[in-house]
LUMGURO-506439 format. One record per residue (C-alpha): x, y, z; residue in three letters. Coordinates in Angstrom, 1 decimal. Example, Ala and Ser with C-alpha at 12.3 -4.5 7.8 and 13.67 -1.06 7.14 Angstrom:
2
[site [12.3, -4.5, 7.8], ALA];
[site [13.7, -1.1, 7.1], SER];
END
This chain:
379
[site [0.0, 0.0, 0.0], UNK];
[site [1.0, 3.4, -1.0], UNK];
[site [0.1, 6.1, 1.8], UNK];
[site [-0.5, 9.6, 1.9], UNK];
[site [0.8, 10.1, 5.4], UNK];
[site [-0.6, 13.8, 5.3], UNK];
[site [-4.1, 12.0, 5.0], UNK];
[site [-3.7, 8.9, 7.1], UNK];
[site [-1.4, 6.3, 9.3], UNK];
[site [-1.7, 2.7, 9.8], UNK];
[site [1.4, 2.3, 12.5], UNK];
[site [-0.6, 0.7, 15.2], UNK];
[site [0.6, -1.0, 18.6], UNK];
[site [-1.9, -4.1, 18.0], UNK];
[site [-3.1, -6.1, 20.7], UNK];
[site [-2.5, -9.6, 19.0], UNK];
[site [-2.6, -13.2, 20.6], UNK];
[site [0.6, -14.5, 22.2], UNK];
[site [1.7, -18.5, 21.5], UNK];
[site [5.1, -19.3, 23.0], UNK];
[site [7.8, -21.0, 20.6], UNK];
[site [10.5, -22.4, 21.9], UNK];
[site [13.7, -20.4, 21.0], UNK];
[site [16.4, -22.7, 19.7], UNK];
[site [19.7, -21.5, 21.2], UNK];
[site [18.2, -20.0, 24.5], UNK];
[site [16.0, -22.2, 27.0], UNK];
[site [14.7, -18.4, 29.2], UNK];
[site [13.5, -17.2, 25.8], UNK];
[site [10.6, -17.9, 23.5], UNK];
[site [9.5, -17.2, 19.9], UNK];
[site [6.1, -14.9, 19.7], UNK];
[site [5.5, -14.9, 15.3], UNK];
[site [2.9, -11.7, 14.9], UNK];
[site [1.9, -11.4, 11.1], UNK];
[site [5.3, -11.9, 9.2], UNK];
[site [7.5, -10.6, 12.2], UNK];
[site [9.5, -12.5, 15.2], UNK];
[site [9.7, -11.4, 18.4], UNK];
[site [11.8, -12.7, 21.2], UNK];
[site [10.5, -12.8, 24.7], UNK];
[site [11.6, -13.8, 28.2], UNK];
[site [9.8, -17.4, 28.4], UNK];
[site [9.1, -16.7, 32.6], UNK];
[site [7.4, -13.2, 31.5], UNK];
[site [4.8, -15.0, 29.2], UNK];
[site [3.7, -18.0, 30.3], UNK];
[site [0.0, -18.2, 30.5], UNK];
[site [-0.4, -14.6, 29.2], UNK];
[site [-3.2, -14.7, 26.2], UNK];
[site [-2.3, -11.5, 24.1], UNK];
[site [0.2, -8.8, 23.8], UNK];
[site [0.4, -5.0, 22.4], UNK];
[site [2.9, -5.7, 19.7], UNK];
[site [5.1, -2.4, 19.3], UNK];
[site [6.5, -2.6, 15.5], UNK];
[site [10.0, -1.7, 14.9], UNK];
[site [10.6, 2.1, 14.1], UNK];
[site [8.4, 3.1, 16.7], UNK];
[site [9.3, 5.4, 19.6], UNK];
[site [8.1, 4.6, 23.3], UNK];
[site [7.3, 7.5, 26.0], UNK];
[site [10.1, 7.9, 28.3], UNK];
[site [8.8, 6.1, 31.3], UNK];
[site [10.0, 3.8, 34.2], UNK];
[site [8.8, 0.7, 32.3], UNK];
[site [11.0, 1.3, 29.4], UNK];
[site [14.0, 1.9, 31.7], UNK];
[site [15.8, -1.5, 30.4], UNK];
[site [16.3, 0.2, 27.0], UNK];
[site [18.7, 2.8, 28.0], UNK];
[site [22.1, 2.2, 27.1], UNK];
[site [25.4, 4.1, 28.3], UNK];
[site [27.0, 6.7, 26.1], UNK];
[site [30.6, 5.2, 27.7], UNK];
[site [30.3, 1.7, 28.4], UNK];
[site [27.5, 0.8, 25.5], UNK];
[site [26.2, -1.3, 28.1], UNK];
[site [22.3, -2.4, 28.3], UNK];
[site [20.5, -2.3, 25.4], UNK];
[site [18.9, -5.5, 25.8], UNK];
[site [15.4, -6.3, 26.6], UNK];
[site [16.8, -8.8, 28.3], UNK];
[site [19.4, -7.6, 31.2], UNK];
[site [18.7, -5.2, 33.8], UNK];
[site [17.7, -2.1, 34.4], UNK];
[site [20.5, 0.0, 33.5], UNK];
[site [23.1, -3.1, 33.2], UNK];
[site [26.5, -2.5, 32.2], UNK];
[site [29.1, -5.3, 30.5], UNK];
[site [31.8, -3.6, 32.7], UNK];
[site [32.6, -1.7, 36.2], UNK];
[site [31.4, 1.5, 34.3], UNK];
[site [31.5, 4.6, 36.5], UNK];
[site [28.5, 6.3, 34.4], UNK];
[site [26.2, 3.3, 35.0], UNK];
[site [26.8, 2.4, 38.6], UNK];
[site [24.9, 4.0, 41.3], UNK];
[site [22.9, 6.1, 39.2], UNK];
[site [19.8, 4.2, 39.2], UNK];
[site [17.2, 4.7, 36.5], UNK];
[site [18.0, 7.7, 33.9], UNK];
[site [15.8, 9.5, 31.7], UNK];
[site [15.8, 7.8, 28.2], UNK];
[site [17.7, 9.5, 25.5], UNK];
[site [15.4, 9.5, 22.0], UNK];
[site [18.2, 6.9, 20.8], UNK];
[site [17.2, 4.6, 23.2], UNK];
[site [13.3, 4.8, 22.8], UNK];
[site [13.4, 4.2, 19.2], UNK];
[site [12.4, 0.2, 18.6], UNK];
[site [15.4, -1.3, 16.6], UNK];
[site [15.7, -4.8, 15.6], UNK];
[site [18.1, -6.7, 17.5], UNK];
[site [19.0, -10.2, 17.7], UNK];
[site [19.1, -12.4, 20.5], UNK];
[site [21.1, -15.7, 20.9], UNK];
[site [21.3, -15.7, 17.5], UNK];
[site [17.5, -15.3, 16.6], UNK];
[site [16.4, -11.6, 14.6], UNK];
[site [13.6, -9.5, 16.9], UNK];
[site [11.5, -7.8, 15.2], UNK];
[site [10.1, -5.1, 17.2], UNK];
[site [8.8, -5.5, 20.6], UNK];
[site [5.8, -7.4, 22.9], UNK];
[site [5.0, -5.4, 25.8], UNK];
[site [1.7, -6.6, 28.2], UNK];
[site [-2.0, -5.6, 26.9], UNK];
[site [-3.3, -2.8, 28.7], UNK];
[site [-6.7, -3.6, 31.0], UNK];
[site [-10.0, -4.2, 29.0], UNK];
[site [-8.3, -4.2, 25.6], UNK];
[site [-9.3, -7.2, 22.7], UNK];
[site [-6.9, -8.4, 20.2], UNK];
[site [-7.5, -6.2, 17.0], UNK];
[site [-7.2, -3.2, 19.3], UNK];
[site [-5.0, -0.1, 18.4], UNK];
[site [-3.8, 1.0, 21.8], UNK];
[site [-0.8, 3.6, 20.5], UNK];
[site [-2.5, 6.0, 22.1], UNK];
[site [-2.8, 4.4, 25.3], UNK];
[site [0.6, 3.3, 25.7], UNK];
[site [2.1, 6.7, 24.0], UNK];
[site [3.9, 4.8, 21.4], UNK];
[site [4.2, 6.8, 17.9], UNK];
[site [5.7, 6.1, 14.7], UNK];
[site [9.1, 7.4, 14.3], UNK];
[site [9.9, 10.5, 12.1], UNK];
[site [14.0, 10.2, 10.4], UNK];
[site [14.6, 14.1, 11.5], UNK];
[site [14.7, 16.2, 7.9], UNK];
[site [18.3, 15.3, 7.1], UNK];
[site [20.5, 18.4, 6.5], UNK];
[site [22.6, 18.9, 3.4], UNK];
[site [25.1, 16.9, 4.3], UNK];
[site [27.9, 19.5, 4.8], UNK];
[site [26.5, 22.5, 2.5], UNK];
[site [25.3, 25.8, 3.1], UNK];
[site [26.8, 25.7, 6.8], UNK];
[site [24.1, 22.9, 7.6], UNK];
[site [21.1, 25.6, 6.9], UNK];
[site [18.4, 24.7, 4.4], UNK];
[site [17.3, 27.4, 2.1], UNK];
[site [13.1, 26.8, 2.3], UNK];
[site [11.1, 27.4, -0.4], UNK];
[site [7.2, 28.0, -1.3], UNK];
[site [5.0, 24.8, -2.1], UNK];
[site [3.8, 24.2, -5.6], UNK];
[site [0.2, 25.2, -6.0], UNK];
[site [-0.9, 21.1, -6.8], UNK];
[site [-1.0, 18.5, -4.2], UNK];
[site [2.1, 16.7, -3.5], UNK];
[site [1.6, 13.8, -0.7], UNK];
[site [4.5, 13.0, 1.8], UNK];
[site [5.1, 9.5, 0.3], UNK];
[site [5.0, 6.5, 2.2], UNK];
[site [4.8, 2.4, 2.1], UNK];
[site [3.9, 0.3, 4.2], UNK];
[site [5.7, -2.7, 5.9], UNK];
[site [5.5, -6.4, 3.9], UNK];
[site [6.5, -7.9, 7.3], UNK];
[site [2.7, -6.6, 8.5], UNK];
[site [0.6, -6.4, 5.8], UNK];
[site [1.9, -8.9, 3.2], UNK];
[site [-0.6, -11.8, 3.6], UNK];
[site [-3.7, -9.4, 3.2], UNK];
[site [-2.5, -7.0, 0.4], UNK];
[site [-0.9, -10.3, -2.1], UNK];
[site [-2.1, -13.4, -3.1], UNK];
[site [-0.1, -16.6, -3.6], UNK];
[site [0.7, -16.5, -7.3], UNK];
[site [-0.4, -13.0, -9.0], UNK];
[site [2.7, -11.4, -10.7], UNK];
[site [4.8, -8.8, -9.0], UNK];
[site [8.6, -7.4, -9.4], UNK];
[site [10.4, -6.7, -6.5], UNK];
[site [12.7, -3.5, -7.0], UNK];
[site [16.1, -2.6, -4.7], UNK];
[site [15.0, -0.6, -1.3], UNK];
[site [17.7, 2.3, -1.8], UNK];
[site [19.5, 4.1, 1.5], UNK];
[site [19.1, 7.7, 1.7], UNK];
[site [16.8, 10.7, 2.1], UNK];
[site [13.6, 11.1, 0.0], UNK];
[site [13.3, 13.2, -3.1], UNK];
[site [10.7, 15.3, -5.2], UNK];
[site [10.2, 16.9, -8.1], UNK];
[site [7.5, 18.2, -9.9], UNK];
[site [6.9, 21.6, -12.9], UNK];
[site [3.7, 22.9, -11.4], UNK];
[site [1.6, 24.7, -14.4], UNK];
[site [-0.2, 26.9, -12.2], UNK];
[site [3.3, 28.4, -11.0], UNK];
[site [5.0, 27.8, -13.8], UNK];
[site [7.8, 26.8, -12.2], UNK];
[site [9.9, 23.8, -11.3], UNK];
[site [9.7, 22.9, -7.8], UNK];
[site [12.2, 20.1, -5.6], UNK];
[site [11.9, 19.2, -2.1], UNK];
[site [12.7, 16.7, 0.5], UNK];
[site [10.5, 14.3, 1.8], UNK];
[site [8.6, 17.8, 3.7], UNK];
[site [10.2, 20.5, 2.8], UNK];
[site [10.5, 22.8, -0.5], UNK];
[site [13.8, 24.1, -1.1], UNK];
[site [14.6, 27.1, -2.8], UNK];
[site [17.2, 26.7, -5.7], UNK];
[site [18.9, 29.9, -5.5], UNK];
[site [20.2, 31.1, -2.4], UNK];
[site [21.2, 34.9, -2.2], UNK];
[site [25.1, 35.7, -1.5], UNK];
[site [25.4, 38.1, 1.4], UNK];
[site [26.9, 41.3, 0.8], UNK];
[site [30.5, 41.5, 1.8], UNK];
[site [29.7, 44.3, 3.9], UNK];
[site [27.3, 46.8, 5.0], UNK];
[site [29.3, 49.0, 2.5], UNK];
[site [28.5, 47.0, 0.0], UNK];
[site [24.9, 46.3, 0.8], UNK];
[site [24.3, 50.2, 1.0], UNK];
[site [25.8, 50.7, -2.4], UNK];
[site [23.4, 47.5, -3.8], UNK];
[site [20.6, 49.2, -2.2], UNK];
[site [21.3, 53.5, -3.8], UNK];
[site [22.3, 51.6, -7.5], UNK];
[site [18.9, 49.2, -7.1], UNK];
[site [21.0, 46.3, -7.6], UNK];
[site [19.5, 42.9, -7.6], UNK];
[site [21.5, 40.3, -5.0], UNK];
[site [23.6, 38.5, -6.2], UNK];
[site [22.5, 34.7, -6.1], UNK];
[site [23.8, 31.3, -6.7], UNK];
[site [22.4, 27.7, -7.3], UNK];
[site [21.7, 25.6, -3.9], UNK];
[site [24.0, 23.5, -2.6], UNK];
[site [21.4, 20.9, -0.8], UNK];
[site [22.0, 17.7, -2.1], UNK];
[site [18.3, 17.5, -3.5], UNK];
[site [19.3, 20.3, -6.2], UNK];
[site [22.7, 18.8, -6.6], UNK];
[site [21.3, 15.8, -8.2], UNK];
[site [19.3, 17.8, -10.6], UNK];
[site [22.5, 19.6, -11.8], UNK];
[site [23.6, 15.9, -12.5], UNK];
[site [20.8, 14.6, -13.8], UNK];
[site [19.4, 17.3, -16.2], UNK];
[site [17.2, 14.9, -18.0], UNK];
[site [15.0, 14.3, -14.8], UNK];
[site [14.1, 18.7, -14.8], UNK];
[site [13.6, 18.0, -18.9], UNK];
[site [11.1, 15.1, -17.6], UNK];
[site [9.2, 17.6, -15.6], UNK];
[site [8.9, 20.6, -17.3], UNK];
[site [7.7, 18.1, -20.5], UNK];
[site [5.1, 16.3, -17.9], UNK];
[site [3.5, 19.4, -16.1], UNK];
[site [1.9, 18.7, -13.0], UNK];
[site [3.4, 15.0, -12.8], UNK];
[site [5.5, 14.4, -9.7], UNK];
[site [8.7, 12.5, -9.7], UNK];
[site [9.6, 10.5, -6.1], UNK];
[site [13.2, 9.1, -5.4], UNK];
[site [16.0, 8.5, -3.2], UNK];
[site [19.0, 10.8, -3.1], UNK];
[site [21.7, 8.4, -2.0], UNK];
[site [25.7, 8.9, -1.4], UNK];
[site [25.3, 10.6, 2.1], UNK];
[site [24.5, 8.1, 4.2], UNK];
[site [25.8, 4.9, 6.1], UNK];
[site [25.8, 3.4, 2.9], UNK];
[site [27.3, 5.0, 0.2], UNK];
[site [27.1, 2.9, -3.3], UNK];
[site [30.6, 3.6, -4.2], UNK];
[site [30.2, 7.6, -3.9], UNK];
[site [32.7, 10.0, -2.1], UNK];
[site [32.1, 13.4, -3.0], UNK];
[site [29.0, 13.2, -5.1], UNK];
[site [25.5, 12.0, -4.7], UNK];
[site [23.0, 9.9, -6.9], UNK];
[site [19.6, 9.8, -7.3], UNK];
[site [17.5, 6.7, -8.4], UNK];
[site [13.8, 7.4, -9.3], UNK];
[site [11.0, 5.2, -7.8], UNK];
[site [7.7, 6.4, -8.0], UNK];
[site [5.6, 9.0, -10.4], UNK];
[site [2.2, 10.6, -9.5], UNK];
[site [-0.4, 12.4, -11.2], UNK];
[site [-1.3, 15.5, -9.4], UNK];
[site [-4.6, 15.4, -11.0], UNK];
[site [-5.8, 11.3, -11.1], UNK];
[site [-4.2, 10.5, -7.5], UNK];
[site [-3.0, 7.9, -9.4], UNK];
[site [0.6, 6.1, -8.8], UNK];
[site [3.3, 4.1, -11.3], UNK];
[site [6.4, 2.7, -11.7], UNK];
[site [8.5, 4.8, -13.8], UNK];
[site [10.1, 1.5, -15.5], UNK];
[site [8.9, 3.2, -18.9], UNK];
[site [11.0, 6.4, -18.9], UNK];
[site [14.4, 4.4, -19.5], UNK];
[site [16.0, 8.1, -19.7], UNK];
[site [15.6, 8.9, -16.0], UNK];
[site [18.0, 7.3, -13.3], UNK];
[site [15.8, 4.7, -12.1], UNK];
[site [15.8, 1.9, -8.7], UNK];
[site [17.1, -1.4, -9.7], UNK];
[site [14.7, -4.5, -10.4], UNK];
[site [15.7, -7.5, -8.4], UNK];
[site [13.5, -9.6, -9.7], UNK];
[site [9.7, -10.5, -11.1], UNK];
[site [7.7, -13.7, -11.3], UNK];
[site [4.7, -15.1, -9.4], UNK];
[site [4.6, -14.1, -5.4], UNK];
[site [4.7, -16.3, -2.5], UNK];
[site [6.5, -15.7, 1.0], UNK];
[site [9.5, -17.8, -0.1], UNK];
[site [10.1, -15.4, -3.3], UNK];
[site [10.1, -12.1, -0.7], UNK];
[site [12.0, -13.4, 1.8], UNK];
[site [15.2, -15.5, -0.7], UNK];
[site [15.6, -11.4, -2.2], UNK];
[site [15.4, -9.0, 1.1], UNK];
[site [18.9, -9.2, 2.1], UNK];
[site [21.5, -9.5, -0.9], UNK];
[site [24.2, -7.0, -2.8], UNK];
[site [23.2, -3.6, -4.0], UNK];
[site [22.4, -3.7, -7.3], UNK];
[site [23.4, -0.1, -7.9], UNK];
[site [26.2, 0.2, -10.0], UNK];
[site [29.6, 0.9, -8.2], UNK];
[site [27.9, 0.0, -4.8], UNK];
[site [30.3, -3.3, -2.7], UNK];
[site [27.8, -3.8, 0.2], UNK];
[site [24.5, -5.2, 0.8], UNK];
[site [20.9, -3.7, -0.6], UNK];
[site [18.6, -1.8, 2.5], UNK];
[site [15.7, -4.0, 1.5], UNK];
[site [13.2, -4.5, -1.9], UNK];
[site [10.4, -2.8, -2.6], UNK];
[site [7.4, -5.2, -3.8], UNK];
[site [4.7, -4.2, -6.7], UNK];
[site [1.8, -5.5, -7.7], UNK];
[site [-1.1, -4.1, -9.5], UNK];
[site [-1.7, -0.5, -7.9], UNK];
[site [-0.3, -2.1, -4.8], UNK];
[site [3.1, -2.1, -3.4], UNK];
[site [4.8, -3.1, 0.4], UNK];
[site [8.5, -2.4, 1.6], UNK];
[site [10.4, -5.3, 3.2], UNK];
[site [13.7, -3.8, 4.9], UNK];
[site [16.8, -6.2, 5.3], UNK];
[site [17.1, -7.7, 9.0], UNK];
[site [20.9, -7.9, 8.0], UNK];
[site [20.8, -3.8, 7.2], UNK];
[site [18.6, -2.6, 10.4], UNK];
[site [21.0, -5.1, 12.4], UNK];
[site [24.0, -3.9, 10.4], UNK];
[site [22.4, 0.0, 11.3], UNK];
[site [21.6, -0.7, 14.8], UNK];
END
């Protein structure tokens, strides 16, 4: 499912039933499988419990007492497991000892996968509030929200400021897919055709030529960005002679890495202004923790287009111009297609490490699946 995220959510904390498997390196831990995810859970905590409030990973708990166990030490790197605890250290660390409980740090409520003698945890089982039913959404309740990647800066440019821009007249949605691992089973069917697509690393691009504005527009995944920036006067000399002569500033293009990749890729602003009204999603990669053989340069690889005016949504596999994601692979879906092509190489060229994740699509349907190996890798 593709999601307007300015129009709706479905990040839920579902209640959902709770049957113990036994873990198979670890006798104090069990196996809890909710939807396509695994959770490991202290077998002693569980036993004879019915149901759970399953918190998905990439959520973000309230900073409360019961949470405690997931603070970890910025000197030690101690903790950290759902397991030891409260506030455990691997050594005689002088920052955890004697402190007690600490306020979280927002690194520390954020719900990571992590693996446990061996087995991937995906997410976290936490006890069902009173009076609740499995199917319930008790987010609220609990105070557990969906976490927001904070708007990446450029990366070095423009001494870390952004240069904000006006919004193109037409709609643009914040872009959004949901998670395979959680919807998979009710969005595909056992046999229709999809093609899975590469998952790329790095911070959300848009572009669109707006012909009410008359104007091409590029942001981030929620901001606008202006493409000139104005160059400061040298001094307030200067900026009293531009003012007597009625001199325009002087201006230059914007170094943010989202009009950096239009500089490079010309064709993709050609696209646009020949498309009117027609909005171009990507990934601007290069900048993060994985860099698909880039050092000082950034790349951009195209995964989405929308019409402004239908609502409508396609793969932009026909456009063989424009930088586009990689296709992993296509044939009839099942579970055992999804999960042999999650982890694996980038398929970008010049990239020597693994892929985030793919990116499953069906008919006017489409899911993420991200890499355990990557969010482990990223932990």
């Amino acid at each position: 499912m593709v999601v307007d995220t300015e129009k709706k959510s479905t990040h839920r904390t579902e209640i959902v039933p709770v049957v113990l498997e036994p873990h198979p390196n670890a006798d104090s831990l069990s196996i809890v499988r909710i939807y396509g995810y695994s959770v490991c859970v202290r077998t002693a905590d569980w036993l004879g419990v019915d149901t759970g409030a399953f918190i998905v990973p990439d959520s973000v708990v309230k900073d409360s007492p019961e949470y405690a166990f997931l603070r970890s030490c910025t000197t030690c790197g101690g903790n950290g497991s759902a397991y030891a605890a409260p506030n455990a250290c691997r050594v005689n660390c002088p920052d955890c000892i004697g402190k007690g409980t600490l306020p979280l740090r927002d690194t520390d409520r954020r719900i990571r996968v992590r693996k446990f003698r061996g087995q991937m945890s995906q997410g976290m089982l936490v006890k069902a509030p009173k009076g609740s039913k499995i199917g319930d959404d008790v987010s609220d309740i609990l105070g557990i929200t969906r976490y927001e990647p904070p708007e990446p800066g450029n990366h070095g440019a423009n001494n870390g400021k952004h240069y904000t821009g006006k919004a193109p007249t037409c709609h643009v949605p914040v872009y959004d897919v949901e998670n395979w691992y959680r919807y998979g089973a009710k969005v595909f069917e056992d046999g229709e055709y999809v093609f899975l697509t590469e998952k790329c690393h790095g911070s959300c691009w848009r572009g669109v030529y707006s012909s009410f504005d008359k104007d091409f527009f590029v942001g981030s995944r929620r901001q606008w960005l202006k493409r000139w920036q104005v160059i400061p006067p040298k001094s307030k000399w200067h900026a009293f002679l531009q003012w007597i002569r009625f001199e325009k500033p002087l201006v230059k293009i914007s170094n943010d890495i989202w009009w950096q990749v239009v500089e490079k890729y010309p064709e993709v602003e050609q696209y646009c202004i020949a498309h009117p009204d027609i909005v171009l999603f990507g990934e601007v990669y290069g900048k993060q923790d994985l860099k698909y053989g880039l050092k000082d340069t950034v790349g951009l690889a195209l995964f989405n287009i929308y019409d402004t005016k239908t609502g409508l949504y396609e793969f932009p596999s026909a456009f063989a111009k424009l930088p586009v994601v990689p296709i992993v692979c296509s044939g009839e879906y099942s579970e055992i297609l999804i999960r042999a092509n999650i982890d694996g190489k980038s398929l970008i060229p010049g990239a020597n490490h693994i892929r985030e994740g793919i990116v499953i699509h069906g008919v006017g349907k489409k899911l993420k699946a991200v890499s355990d190996t990557y969010l482990e890798r990223a932990k």
